[in-house]
matplotlib code that plots the C-alpha trace (Angstrom):
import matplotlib.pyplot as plt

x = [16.2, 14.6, 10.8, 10.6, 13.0, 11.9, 14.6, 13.3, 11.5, 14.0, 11.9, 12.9, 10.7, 11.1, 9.9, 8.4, 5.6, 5.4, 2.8, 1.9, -1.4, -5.0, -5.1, -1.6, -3.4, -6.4, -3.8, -2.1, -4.7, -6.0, -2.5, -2.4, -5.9, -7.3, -10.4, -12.4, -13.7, -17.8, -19.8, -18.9, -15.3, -15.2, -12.9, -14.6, -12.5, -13.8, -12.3, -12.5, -13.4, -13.2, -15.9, -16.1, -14.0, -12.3, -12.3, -11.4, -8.3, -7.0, -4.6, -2.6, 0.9, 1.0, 4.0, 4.8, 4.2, 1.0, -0.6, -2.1, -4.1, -5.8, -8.9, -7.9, -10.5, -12.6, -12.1, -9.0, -6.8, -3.5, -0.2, 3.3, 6.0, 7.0, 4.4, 4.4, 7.9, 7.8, 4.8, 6.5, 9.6, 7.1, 5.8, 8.7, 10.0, 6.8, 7.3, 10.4, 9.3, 6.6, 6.0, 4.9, 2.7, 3.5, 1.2, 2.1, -0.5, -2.3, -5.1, -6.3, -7.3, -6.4, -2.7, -2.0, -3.3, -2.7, 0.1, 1.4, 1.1, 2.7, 0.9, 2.6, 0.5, 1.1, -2.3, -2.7, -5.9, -5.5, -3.1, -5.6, -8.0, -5.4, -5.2, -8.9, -9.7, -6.7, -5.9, -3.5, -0.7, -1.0, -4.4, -3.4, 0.4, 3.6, 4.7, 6.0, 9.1, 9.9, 9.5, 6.3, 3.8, 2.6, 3.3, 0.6, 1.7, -0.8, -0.3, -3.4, -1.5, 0.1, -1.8, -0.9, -1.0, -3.7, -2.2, 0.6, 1.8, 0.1, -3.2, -6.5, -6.7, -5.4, -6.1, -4.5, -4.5, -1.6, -1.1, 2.4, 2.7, 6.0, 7.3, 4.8, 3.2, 0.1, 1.1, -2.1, -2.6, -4.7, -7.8, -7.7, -10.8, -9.5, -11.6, -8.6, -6.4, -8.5, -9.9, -6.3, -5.2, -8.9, -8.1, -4.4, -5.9, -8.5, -5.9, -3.7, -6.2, -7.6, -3.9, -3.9, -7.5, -9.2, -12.3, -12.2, -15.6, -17.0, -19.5, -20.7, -20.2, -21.6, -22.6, -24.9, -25.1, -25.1, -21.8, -23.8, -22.1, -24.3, -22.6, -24.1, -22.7, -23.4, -22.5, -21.9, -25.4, -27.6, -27.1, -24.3, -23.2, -26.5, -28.0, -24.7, -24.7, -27.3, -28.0, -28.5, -25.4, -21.7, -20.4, -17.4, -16.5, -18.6, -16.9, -14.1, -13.6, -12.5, -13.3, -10.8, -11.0, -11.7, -14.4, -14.5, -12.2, -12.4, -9.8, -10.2, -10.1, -13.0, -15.5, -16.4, -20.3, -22.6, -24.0, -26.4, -29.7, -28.3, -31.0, -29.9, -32.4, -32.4, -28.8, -27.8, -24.6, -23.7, -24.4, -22.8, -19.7, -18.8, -17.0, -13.3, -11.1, -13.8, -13.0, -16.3, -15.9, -17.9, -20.4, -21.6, -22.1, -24.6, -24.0, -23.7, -21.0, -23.3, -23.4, -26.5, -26.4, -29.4, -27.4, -25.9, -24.6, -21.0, -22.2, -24.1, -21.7, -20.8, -19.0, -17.5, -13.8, -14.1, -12.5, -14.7, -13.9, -16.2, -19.3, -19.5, -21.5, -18.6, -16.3, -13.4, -10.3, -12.3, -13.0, -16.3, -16.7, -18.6, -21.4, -24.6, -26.2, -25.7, -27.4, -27.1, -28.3, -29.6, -31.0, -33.4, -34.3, -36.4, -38.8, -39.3, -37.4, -39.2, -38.3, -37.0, -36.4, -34.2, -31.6, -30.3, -26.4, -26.8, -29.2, -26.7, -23.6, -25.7, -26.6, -23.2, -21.6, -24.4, -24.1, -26.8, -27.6, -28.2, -24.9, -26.3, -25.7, -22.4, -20.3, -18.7, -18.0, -21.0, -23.6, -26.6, -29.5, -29.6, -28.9, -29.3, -25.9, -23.9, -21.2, -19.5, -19.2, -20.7, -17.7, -16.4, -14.1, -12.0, -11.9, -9.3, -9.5, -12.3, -15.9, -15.6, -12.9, -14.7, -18.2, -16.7, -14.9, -18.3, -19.9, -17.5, -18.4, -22.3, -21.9, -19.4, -21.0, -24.9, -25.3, -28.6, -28.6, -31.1, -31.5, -32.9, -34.3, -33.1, -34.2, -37.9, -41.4, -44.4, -42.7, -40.0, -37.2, -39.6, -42.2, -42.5, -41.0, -38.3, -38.1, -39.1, -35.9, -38.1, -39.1, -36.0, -34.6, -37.3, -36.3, -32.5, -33.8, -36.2, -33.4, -30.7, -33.1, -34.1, -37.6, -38.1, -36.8, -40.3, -41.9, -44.2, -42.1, -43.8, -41.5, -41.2, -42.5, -39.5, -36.4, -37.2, -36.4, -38.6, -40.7, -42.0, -45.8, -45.1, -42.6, -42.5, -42.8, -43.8, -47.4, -47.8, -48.9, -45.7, -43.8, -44.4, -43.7, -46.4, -48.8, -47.3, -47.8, -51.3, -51.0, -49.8, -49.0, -46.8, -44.8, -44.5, -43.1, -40.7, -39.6, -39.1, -36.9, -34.6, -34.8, -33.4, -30.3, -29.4, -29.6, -27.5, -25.3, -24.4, -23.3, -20.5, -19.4, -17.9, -16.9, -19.7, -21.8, -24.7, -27.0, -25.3, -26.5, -29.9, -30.4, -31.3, -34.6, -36.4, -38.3, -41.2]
y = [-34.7, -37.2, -37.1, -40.5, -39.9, -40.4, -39.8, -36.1, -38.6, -41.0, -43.8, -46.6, -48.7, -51.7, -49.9, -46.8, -46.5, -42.7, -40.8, -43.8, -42.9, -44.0, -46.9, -48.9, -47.8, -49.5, -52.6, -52.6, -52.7, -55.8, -57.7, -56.6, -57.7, -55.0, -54.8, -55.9, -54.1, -53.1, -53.5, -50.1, -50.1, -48.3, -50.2, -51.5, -52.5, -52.7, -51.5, -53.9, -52.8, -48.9, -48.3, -44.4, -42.0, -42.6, -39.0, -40.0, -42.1, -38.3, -36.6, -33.2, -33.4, -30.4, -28.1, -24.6, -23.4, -24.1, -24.9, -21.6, -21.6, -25.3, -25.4, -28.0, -30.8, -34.1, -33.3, -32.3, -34.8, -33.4, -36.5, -35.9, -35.6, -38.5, -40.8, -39.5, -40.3, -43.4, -44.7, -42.8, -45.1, -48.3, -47.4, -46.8, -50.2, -51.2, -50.0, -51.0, -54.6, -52.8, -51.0, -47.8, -45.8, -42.4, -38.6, -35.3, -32.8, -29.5, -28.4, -25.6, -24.0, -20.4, -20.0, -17.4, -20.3, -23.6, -25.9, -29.1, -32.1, -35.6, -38.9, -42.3, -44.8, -48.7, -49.8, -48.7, -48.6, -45.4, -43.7, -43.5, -41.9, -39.1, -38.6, -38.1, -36.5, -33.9, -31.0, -32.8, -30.8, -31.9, -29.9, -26.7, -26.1, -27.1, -28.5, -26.1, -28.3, -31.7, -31.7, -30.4, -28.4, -31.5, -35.5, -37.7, -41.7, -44.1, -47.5, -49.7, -52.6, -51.7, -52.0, -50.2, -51.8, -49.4, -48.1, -49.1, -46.8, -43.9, -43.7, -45.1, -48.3, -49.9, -46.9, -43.7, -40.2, -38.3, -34.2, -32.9, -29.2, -28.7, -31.4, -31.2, -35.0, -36.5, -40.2, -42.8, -46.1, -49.2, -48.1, -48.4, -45.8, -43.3, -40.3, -39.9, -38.7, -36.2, -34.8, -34.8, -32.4, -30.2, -29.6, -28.9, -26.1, -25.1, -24.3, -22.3, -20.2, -18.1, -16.9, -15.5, -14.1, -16.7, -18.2, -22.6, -24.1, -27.5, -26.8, -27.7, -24.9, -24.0, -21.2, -20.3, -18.7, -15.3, -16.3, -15.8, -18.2, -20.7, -22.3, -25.2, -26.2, -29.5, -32.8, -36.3, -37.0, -33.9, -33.4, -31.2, -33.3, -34.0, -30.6, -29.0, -31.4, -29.7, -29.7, -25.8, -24.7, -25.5, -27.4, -25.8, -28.4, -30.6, -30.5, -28.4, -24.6, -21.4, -18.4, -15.3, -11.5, -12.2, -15.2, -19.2, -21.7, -25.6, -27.3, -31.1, -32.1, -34.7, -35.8, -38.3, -39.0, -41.2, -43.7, -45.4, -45.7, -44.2, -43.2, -43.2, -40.8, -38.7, -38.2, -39.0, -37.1, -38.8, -42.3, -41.6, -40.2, -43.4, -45.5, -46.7, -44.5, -44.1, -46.1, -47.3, -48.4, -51.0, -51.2, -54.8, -56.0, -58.3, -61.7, -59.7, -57.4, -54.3, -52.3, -53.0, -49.3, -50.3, -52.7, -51.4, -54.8, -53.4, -50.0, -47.5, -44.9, -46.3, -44.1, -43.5, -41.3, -39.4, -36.9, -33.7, -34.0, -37.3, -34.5, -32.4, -29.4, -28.2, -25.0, -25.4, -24.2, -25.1, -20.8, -18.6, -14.8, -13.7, -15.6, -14.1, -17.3, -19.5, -22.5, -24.5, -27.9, -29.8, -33.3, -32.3, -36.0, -34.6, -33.3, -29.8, -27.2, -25.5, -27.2, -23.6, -20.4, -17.3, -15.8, -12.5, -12.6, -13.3, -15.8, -17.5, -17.2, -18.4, -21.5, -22.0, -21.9, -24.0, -26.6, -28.5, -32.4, -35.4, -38.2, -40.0, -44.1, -45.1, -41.6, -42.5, -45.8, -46.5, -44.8, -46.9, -44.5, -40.8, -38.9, -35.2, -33.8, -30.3, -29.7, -26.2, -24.7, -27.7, -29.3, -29.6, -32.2, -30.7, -27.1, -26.6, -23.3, -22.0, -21.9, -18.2, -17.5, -19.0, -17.5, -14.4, -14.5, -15.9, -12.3, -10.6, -12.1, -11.6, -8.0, -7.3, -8.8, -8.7, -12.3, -14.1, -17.0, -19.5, -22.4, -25.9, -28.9, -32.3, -34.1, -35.2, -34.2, -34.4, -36.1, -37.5, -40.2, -43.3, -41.1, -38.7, -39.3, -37.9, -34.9, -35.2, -34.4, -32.9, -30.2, -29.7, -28.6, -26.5, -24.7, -24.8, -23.3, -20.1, -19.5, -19.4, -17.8, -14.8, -16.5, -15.6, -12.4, -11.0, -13.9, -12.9, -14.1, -15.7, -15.8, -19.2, -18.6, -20.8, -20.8, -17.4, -17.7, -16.2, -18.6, -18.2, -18.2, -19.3, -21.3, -22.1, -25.6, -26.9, -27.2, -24.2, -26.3, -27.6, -24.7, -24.7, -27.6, -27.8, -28.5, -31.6, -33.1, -34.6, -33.7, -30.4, -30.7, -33.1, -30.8, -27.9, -30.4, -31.2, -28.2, -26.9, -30.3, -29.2, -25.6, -26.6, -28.8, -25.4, -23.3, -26.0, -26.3, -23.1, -22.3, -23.9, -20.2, -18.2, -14.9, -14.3, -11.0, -10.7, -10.2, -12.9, -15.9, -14.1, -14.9, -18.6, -20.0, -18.8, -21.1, -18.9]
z = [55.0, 52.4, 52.8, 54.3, 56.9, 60.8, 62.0, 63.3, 65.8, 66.8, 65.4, 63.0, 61.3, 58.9, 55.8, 55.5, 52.6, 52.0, 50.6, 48.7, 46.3, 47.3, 44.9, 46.2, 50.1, 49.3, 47.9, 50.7, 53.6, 51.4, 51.5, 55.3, 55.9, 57.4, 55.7, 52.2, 49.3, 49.5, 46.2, 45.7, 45.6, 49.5, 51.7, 54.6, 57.9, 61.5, 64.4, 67.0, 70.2, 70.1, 67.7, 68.7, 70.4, 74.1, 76.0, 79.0, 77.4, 75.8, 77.8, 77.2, 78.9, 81.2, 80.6, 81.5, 77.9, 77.9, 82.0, 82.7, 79.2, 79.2, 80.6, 83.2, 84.5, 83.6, 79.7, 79.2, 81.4, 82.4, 82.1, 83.0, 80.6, 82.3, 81.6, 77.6, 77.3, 78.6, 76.7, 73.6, 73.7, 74.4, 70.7, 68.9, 70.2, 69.3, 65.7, 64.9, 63.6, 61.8, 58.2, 58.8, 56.1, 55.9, 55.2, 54.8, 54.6, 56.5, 57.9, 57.4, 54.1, 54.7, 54.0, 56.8, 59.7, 58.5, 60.2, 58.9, 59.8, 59.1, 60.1, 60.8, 61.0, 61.8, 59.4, 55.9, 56.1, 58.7, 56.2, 53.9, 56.2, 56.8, 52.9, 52.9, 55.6, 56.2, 53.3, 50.4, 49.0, 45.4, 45.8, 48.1, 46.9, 48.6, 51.3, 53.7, 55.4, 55.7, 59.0, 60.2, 62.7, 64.3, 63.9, 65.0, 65.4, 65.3, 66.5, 67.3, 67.9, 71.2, 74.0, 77.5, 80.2, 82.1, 85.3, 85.7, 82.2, 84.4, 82.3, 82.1, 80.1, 77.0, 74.5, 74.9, 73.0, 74.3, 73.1, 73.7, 72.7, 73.0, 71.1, 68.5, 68.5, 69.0, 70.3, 69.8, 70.7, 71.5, 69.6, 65.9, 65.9, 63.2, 64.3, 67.2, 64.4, 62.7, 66.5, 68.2, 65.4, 65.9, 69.1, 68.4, 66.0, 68.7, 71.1, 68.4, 66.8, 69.2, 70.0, 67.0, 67.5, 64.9, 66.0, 65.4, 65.5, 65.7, 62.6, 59.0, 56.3, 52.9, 50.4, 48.5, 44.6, 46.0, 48.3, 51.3, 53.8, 56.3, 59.5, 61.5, 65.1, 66.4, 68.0, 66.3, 64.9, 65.2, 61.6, 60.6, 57.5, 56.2, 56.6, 55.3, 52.4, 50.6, 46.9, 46.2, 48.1, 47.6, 50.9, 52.2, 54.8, 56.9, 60.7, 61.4, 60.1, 60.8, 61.5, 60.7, 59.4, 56.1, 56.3, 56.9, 56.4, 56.1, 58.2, 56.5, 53.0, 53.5, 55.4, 58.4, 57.6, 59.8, 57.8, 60.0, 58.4, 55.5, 52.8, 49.1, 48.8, 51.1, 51.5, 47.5, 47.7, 50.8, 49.8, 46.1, 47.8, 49.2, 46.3, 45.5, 47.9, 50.9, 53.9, 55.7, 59.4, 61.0, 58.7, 57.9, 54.1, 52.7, 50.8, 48.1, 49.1, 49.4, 52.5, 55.0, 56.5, 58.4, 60.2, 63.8, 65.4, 65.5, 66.8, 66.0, 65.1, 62.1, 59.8, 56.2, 55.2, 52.0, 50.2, 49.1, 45.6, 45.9, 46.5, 43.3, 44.7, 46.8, 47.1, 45.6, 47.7, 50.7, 51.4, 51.8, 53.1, 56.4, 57.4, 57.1, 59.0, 62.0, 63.2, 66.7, 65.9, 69.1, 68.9, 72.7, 73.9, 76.3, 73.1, 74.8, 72.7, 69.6, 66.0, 65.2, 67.0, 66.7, 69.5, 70.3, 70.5, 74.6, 73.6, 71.2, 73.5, 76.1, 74.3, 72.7, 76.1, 77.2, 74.1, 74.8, 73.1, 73.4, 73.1, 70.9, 70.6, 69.5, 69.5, 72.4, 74.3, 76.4, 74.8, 74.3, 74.1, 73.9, 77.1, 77.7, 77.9, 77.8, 75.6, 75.6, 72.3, 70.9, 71.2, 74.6, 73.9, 71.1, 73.0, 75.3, 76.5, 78.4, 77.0, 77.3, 75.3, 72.4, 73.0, 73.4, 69.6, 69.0, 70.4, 68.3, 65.0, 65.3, 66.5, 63.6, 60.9, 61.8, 61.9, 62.3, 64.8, 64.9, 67.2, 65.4, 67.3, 65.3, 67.8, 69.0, 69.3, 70.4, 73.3, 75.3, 73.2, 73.7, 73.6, 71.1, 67.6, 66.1, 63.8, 60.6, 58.0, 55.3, 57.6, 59.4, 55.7, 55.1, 58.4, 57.7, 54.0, 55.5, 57.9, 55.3, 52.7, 54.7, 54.6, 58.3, 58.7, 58.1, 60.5, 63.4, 66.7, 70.1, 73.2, 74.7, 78.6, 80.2, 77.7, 76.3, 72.7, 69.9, 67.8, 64.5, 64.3, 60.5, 58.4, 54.7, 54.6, 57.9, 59.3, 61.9, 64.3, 65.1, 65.7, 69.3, 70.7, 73.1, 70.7, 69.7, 73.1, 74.3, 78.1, 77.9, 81.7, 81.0, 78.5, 80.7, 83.6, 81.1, 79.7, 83.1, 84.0, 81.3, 82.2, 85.7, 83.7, 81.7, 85.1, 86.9, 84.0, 83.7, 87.2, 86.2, 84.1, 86.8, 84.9, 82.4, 82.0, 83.8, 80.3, 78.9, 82.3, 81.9, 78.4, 79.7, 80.5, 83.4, 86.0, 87.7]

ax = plt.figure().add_subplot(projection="3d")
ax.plot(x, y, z, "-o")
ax.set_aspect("equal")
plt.show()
């Protein structure tokens, strides 16, 4: 079969650009429109109206194969075969007056548990995305087959026709297992490609007893290996992208006998309210071969990253190799460090504490956050919300097969796990303020470091995790968050308002050890 050759997927197409090389990408989504060149050479295109992801437009089809493992409910939507295939043939009619651009590539750095995958996307613009945000061949060795693990097909330009095609609106995100394709359409939001193919991996690895998180990665000159878990916007890429430590990858990784693993060849960075200087290797990352989404330039043809009038979840696609401090080959060993980012809008939770393994699998079943503005459509402001694993909606098994590999890896490998509050202080959000990034890194840093291994520790009376009474680089007054707060009653009624969300929350766990349900807060 020639490389460009869909027939595999019954689908023909009026000419298939394959593999084509960033530079006649970047040519093409110009010809086709789709976007214009910043000042700095990044190609900037806007997505219309899906600006951020659509979870309740993703369905899985439900088939035998797989029906007793998916953790079943208002994330992950169940569809018929029925309703795939028919919105499957809609698209390839749809495609067949179309040029389609054409990737082949992996995810998944380690050898042993990576699957192929091709993407066939209807905009050029999304083809380059998939060069820089899956794992390219010419970097990581040779293709494996022509045809591969999983085909994703990405067509923006058909629109559903809501119920009547058996699903929810215009957009739609359909996983089919067992024929091994990702079907998207309607939105022209490119995170649906790279998170379809997370939460294919999600669903694969722990059959083969690897543990995929939702996290940030790097290392440091004496290979010790720091993860971060997170949501969109508490801070994994920033934090991760740190100037004394190579970056392994800044979202998806795994986690196997031998260490971590990168997933992506790139990264999908926030850039609202970018800082040149604050996040230099961010900002300086995003030249010719980036692809910026809805963010607005100037007369001038620079980016206004300031500027949130599309939305705020604006966002640039870049390859690593456009970060020099990074690890090559996309690998590290054991980590020695975890970190559960949170950004708490209710401005209760400690800036930094530390948590015994039924702590942290308490907490990372709990996955507690704020959604912040933009990350999802009809976001506005941050709300308090729960996300399992820090990723409900890429994780379709239950929580507790994840926490459980999570339990496994802390007890094996005597890992320190830390909880960090990016979010705000000294009150509520419209109150309080949020947390400053300087001392956020000198947290991250004494956690990483060692720095507070020899700390003197404070249990918090309602959510129970030990505080440092010191911490290199921040004022000690702000280590418990009380202080911050003027009316001190006023905090407590607070922190026990989001002591009651946990408790509620976490009812939801049915089969979870008893030490495990009382390693939460508790409301006297």
């Amino acid at each position: 079969m020639g490389l460009n050759n869909l027939s595999y997927l019954n689908l023909g197409v009026k000419n298939v650009y394959d593999n084509l090389p960033v530079t006649e990408l970047v040519e093409h989504a110009l010809k086709n429109n789709e976007g214009c060149l910043s000042k700095t050479g990044a190609l900037v295109v806007h997505t219309g109206k899906y600006t951020g992801r659509s979870p309740k437009d993703r369905f899985i089809v439900k088939q035998k194969s797989i029906e007793d493992k998916i953790n079943w409910g208002s994330v992950n939507l169940p569809i018929s075969e029925e309703i795939f295939n028919n919105l499957y043939e809609k698209v390839l009619n749809y495609l067949k007056e179309k040029d389609a651009y054409v990737f082949d590539g992996f995810v998944g750095a380690e050898e042993k548990y990576r699957i192929s995958v091709k993407t066939v996307c209807e905009y050029a613009s999304q083809a380059l995305f998939s060069n820089q945000l899956f794992r390219r061949y010419e970097e990581d060795g040779k293709r494996d087959t022509d045809i591969p693990d999983f085909t994703v097909i990405s067509a923006p330009g058909f629109k559903a026709d809501g119920e009547k095609d058996g699903i929810n609106s215009e957009a739609f995100i359909l996983v089919n297992f067992d024929r091994k394709i990702v079907l998207i359409g309607g939105t022209q939001y490119s995170g649906e490609i790279k998170k379809s193919m997370f939460s294919v991996m999600n669903f694969l690895l722990p059959l083969k007893g690897v543990f995929p998180m939702h996290c940030s990665a790097n290392v440091g000159e004496k290979e010790d290996v720091a993860i971060f878990f997170g949501l969109s916007g508490t801070g994994k890429t920033t934090l991760s992208t740190d100037p004394n430590r190579k970056l392994i990858g800044d979202d998806e990784h795994g986690w196997w006998d031998n260490g971590v693993f990168n997933f992506e060849g790139g990264c999908y960075a926030k850039t609202i309210n970018l800082d040149k200087e604050k996040e230099k290797d961010i900002y300086e990352a995003i030249r010719f071969g980036a692809l910026l989404e809805n963010v607005i330039l100037d007369d001038k043809k620079s980016p206004d990253y300031d500027d949130r009038s599309l939305t705020e979840n604006t966002r640039a696609a870049y390859p690593l190799y456009h970060i020099d401090n990074i690890q090559k080959g996309g690998k590290g060993g054991n980590p020695d460090t975890v970190i559960f980012l949170t950004a708490d809008a209710f401005g209760v939770l400690p800036p930094v504490s530390k948590l015994s393994k039924e702590a942290a699998m308490y907490h990372f079943m709990s996955g507690y956050t704020s959604k912040l503005a933009g990350t999802e459509r009809g976001i506005k402001e941050p709300q308090a919300t729960f996300s399992a694993c820090f990723g409900e909606p890429f994780m379709l098994m239950n929580p507790a097969v994840y926490a459980k590999l999570l339990g496994e890896k802390i007890d094996k490998h005597k890992v320190d796990v830390y909880l960090i509050n990016t979010g705000w202080c000294g009150g509520s959000y419209g109150v309080g303020s949020r947390m400053k990034l300087p001392y956020t890194r000198a947290m991250v840093t004494a956690a990483i470091e060692g720095k507070l291994k020899s700390a003197k520790w404070e249990e918090h009376p309602i959510f129970k995790v030990m505080m440092p009474k010191e911490c290199p680089g921040v004022p000690s007054e702000m280590l418990n968050p009380i202080n911050l707060w003027e009316d001190k009653e006023a905090y407590h009624n607070k922190a026990i308002e989001l002591a009651k969300k946990f408790k509620e929350n976490f009812k939801k766990f049915k089969e979870v050890s008893e030490d495990i349900a009382n390693a939460g807060p508790v409301i006297e």
